[in-house]
FINUDO-661571 format. One record per residue (C-alpha): x, y, z. Coordinates in steps of 0.25 Angstrom, whole numbers, padded with zeros to 4 digits, always signed. Layout:
! FINUDO-661571
XYZ/...
***
This chain:
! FINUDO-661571
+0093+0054-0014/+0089+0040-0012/+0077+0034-0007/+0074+0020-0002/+0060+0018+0000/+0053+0005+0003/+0038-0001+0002/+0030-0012+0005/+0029-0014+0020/+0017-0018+0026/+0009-0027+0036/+0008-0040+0029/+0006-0053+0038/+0014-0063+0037/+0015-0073+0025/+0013-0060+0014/+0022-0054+0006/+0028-0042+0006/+0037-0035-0004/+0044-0021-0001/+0050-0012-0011/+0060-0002-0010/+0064+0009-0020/+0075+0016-0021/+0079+0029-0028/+0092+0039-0028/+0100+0028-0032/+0104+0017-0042/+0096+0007-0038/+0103-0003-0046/+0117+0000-0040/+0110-0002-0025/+0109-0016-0017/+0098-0015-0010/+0091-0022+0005/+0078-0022+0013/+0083-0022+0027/+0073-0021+0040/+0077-0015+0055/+0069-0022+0066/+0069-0012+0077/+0078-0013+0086/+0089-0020+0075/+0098-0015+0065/+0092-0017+0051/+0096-0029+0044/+0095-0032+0030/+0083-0041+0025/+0087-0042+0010/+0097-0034+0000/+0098-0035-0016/+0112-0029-0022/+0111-0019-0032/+0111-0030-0044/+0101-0038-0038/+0109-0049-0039/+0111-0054-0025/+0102-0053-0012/+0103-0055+0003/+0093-0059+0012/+0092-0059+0026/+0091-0073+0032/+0075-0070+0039/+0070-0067+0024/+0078-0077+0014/+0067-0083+0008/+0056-0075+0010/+0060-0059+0006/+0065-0058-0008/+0072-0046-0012/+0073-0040-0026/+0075-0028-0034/+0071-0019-0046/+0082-0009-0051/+0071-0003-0061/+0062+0000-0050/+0073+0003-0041/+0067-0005-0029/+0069-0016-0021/+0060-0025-0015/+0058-0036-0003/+0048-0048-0006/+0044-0052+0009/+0037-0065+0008/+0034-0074+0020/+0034-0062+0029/+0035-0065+0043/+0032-0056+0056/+0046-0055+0058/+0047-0048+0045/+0041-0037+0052/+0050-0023+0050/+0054-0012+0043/+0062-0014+0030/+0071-0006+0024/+0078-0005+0010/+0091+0000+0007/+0101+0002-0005/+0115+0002-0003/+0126+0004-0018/+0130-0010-0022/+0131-0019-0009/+0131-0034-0008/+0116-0038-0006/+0122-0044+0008/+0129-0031+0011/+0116-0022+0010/+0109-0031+0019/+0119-0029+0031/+0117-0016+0036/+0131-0016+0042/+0138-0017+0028/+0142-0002+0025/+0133+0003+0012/+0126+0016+0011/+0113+0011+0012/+0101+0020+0007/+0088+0015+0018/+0072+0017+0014/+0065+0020+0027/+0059+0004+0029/+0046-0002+0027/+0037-0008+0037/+0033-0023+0035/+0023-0029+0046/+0022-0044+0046/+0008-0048+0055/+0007-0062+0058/
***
């Protein structure tokens, strides 16, 4: 069966970096796009940034261009998130997904209709 797991979360101050990972397995990896996505409670979730499954293109949200770089490593079959210039506001859980061969835009809208596998989040605290 597929699993989605992601790592490391923390409580960084502000100003550090951060950089999550997220392996996958019960799938080809390479034939998956793939997004971090975080859910404030209260809101849907909404996608942060998303790879498609070549690596080829990426989408970020407009609240991390510049500063969150995404990237991945088919031999390892993981994904990773690169959060420089964290913020307090970055605070939240963030979740990875894989969905089969999807724009990179299209994973990151959670309304677009792709069977999405979820990993069960990672807590980042930003302190001031």
């Amino acid at each position: 069966h597929v699993q989605v797991v992601e790592s490391g979360g923390a409580l960084v101050q502000s100003v550090v970096s951060l950089r999550l990972s997220c392996t996958v397995s019960g799938l080809t990896f390479v034939d998956y796009s793939m997004g971090w996505f975080l859910q404030v409670p209260g809101k849907e979730r909404e996608g942060v940034s998303c790879i498609s499954w070549s690596g080829g293109t990426t989408y970020y949200g407009d609240t991390v261009k510049g500063r969150f770089t995404i990237s991945r490593d088919n031999a390892k079959n993981t994904l990773y998130l690169q959060m420089n210039s964290l913020k307090p506001e970055d605070t939240t859980t963030y979740y990875c997904a894989a969905a089969r061969r999807v724009l990179a835009t299209s994973m990151c809208d959670v309304r677009f209709p792709a069977m999405r596998y979820w990993g069960k989040g990672t807590l980042v605290t930003i302190s001031s």
